[in-house]
Residue, then its C-alpha position, 0 to 999 in steps of 0.5 A: x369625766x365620771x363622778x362618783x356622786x355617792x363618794x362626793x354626797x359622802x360628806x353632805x348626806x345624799x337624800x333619796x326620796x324612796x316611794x312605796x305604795x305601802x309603809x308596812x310589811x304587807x310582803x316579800x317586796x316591803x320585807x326588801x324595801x325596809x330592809x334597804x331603807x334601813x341599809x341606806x341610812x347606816x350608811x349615811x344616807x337621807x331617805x325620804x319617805x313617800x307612801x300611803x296612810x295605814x293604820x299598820x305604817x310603820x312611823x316615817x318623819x315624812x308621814x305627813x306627805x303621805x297621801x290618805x289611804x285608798x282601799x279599791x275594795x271599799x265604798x268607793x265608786x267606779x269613777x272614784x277608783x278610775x281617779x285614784x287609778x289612773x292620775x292621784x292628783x293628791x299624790x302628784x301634789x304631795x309629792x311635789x310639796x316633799x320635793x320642794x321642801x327635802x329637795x332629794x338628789x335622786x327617786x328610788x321607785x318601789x311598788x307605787x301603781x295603783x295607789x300612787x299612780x303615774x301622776x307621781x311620775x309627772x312631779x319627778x319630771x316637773x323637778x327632773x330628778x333622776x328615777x330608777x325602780x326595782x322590778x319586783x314583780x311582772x306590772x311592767x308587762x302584765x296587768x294583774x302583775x302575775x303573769x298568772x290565771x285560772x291555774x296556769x301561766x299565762x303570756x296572752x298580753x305579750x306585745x301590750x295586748x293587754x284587752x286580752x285581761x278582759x277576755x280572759x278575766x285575769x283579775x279574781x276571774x271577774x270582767x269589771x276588775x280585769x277591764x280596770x286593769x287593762x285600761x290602766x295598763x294602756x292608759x300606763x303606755x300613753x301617758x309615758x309617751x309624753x312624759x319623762x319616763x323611769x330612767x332605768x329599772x332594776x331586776x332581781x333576776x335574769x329571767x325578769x330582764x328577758x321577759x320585759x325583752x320578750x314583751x318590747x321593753x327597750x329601757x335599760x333594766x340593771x341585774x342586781x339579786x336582792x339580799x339579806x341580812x346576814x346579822x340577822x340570820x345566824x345559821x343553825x345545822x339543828x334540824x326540828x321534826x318539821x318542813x316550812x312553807x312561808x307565802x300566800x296560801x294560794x293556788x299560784x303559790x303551789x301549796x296544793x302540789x305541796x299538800x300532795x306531796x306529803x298527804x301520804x307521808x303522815x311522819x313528814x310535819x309541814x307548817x305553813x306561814x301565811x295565810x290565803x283563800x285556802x287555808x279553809x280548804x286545807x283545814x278541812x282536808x283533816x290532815x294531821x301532818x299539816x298545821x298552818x300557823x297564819x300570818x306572823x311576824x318576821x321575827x317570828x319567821x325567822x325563828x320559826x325557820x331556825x328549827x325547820x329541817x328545810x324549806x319548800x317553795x312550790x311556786x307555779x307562778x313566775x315568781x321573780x325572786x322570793x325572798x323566802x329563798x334567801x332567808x331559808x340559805x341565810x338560815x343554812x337551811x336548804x330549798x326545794x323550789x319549782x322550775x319558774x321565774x328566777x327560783x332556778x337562779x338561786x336554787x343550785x340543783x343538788x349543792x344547795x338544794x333541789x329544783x323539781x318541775x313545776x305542779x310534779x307532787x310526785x318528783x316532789x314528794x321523792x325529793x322531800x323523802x330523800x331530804x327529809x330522813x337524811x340528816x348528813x345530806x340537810x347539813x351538807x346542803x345547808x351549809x352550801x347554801x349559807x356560803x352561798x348567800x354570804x359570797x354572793x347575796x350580802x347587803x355589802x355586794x348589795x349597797x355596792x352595785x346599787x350605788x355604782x347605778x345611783x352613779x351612773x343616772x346622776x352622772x347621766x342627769 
C-alpha cells in the first residue's frame, strides 16, 4: 500500500533536515535553497538547518549545529585541507548530535562537498534517514563542477577518468588544486562503495540527467525545474534604455562574447550585475556603453531587472539551469541564452526569446539589434514568457512534484 507521508505528516509537521555547504546567498544555488526553505515552512513543514558558520549566514534556530567556517584558501595547511575534504569529522559529529536531538523524517541534500564532505553521508546512514539531493551543478561527474576549462567545455573525465583533472589543470589552471579535486573526486566513488548511498537525486534539467547517464550513473535522478516566486516578481512591459547581464563576470559565463556584441552598438546600455576576474579588464576597455553595477543584493536585482528592455545570458559553459532565466520571464522580460546546458529548455526560441550558438557575437549582436529597437517584439515576448513561468515554473507545481518524491523515498524507507 502506498502512503502519502506529506498528507499524514500534515497534522504532526514532517521535519526535513535541509543541508548546504553555505547559509547565505553566495549564488544562483542558495537564491533556490532559501526560497524552498522558506516554501516548505509556509506549508507547515520543520526544516532543519544543517550548514557552516559565516559571518554573512543568515540567522537559523539550528546555528549552533553549524560546523566552524572553513576557508581552503586561508592558512590552512595541505594535510588540514585533505581532512576537511575528504572526511569532516566535525561535521559527521554535528550532524549526528542534530539528528538525535530534531529527529528529521527525511534529508534534503544541497551543495554540501567540499566543506561538509561525505563524512555527513555516513550519520545519514548511521540514523538511516531517507536522502535525496538537488543537482545544481555537474560535481556528480565533474571534479571542478563545471565541466569547463581554459575557455572550452570540457568531457575528458567521462567514465570517472577523473586523473585527467591533473593533467589538464582544471582548477585555476594549477596542478596542486586540480590533484585535490580528483582525489576527492575517486576518494568520493570509494567511499559510496560501503556506505549508504543518496537515495536518488533531483535535476533541473533534462540535459543534466543525460549527462550523469553519459558518465554511468545508474541512480534514479527525478526531473523537476526550479521556480520562482511569482509574488515576488510583478511584471512590468515599461522597458528602460538598457540590457542586463546578472552572474559571475567570468569567462565560462560569456561576458566577452557579450562585450563583442554590443562594442560597436554605442546606443545599446549594458549593465552588468556581479562581479568576477574580469571586471578590471572590462573597466579598462573605456566602453562608455558599459557600466558594471557589481554585486547587489537580490532585491536590488530584482529592481534593477524591472527596468531593463531584456536580458542576456551568454553562458559558454553547461550551465544547468540559471536561475537568472526564470527571473527575467518571472519579470516578463525576454532571454537571449546560448545554445548549452539546459538554457535551451527554458528559452523558447522566438516566442519567449532567443537561442543563438554559443561564443557567435555576431548572430548574437543581429539578434540583440533586432530586440533591442523593437518595443512591440520586447512586449510580445515578455508576456509569453511571464505565462510561461506562471503555467509551468510556479512554487504550487514546484511543492507538488517535490512532495510526491518526498512520498516515494519514505514510503521506499
Amino acid at each position: 500500500m502506498v502512503i502519502s507521508w506529506t498528507e499524514y505528516y500534515s497534522d504532526n509537521q514532517m521535519k526535513i533536515l535541509f543541508i548546504n555547504r553555505y547559509f547565505y546567498n553566495a549564488g544562483g544555488a542558495e537564491v533556490h535553497f532559501f526560497n524552498l526553505r522558506e516554501l516548505l515552512k509556509a506549508n507547515g513543514y520543520l526544516v532543519i538547518d544543517f550548514s557552516m558558520r559565516d559571518p554573512r549566514n543568515f540567522d537559523s534556530p539550528f546555528k549552533d549545529y553549524f560546523i566552524d567556517h572553513i576557508n581552503f584558501g586561508g592558512n590552512e595547511s595541505i594535510v588540514e585541507r585533505g581532512v576537511h575534504l575528504l572526511y569532516n569529522i566535525e561535521a559527521k559529529n554535528k550532524l549526528e548530535q542534530l539528528i538525535k536531538k530534531e529527529k528529521p523524517d527525511i534529508a534534503h541534500l544541497h551543495n554540501w562537498c567540499y566543506h561538509l564532505s561525505p563524512s555527513i553521508l555516513r550519520a545519514l546512514q548511521k540514523y538511516e534517514i531517507p536522502t535525496v539531493q538537488t543537482l545544481h551543478d555537474a560535481k556528480l561527474i565533474c571534479p571542478n563542477q563545471t565541466l569547463y576549462r581554459n575557455g572550452e567545455i570540457c568531457e575528458k573525465c567521462k567514465k570517472h577518468k577523473y586523473y585527467q583533472t591533473i593533467f589538464n589543470k582544471c582548477v585555476r589552471n594549477r596542478v596542486f588544486p586540480s590533484l585535490g579535486v580528483s582525489i576527492e573526486q575517486y576518494w568520493y566513488r570509494f567511499y559510496l562503495r560501503f556506505i549508504k548511498d543518496i537515495d536518488a537525486y533531483i535535476s533541473p534539467s533534462h540535459f543534466l540527467i543525460n549527462k550523469c547517464k553519459e558518465w554511468g550513473i545508474k541512480k534514479r535522478i527525478y526531473h523537476l525545474p526550479n521556480y520562482v516566486d511569482l509574488e515576488e516578481y510583478q511584471p512590468s512591459y515599461e522597458n528602460g534604455g538598457y540590457i542586463l547581464f546578472v552572474g559571475n563576470v567570468d569567462h565560462y559565463k560569456g561576458i566577452m562574447t557579450l562585450i563583442e556584441a554590443i562594442k560597436d552598438l554605442p546606443e545599446v546600455r549594458l549593465l552588468i550585475v556581479g562581479s568576477g576576474r574580469l571586471n578590471s579588464e572590462i573597466e579598462n576597455l573605456g566602453l562608455t556603453n558599459i557600466e558594471i553595477l557589481g554585486y547587489r543584493p537580490h532585491n536590488d536585482v530584482v529592481n534593477i531587472l524591472r527596468a531593463a528592455r531584456f536580458t542576456v545570458v551568454p553562458s559558454e559553459c553547461y550551465d544547468n539551469f540559471p536561475f537568472a532565466v526564470l527571473e527575467s520571464m518571472a519579470m516578463g522580460k525576454p532571454v537571449i541564452g546560448s545554445n548549452l546546458g539546459g538554457i535551451p529548455e527554458t528559452i523558447d526560441d522566438g516566442n519567449t526569446g532567443y537561442i543563438f550558438k554559443n561564443k557567435d557575437s555576431s548572430q548574437l549582436k543581429e539578434i540583440i539589434k533586432k530586440l533591442y529597437y523593437n518595443e512591440e517584439l520586447i512586449e510580445k515576448l515578455g508576456r509569453n514568457a511571464r505565462r510561461v513561468v506562471e503555467e509551468k515554473y510556479s512554487k504550487e507545481t514546484y511543492l507538488e512534484k517535490l512532495l510526491q518524491i518526498y512520498d516515494s523515498l519514505l514510503n521506499e524507507n
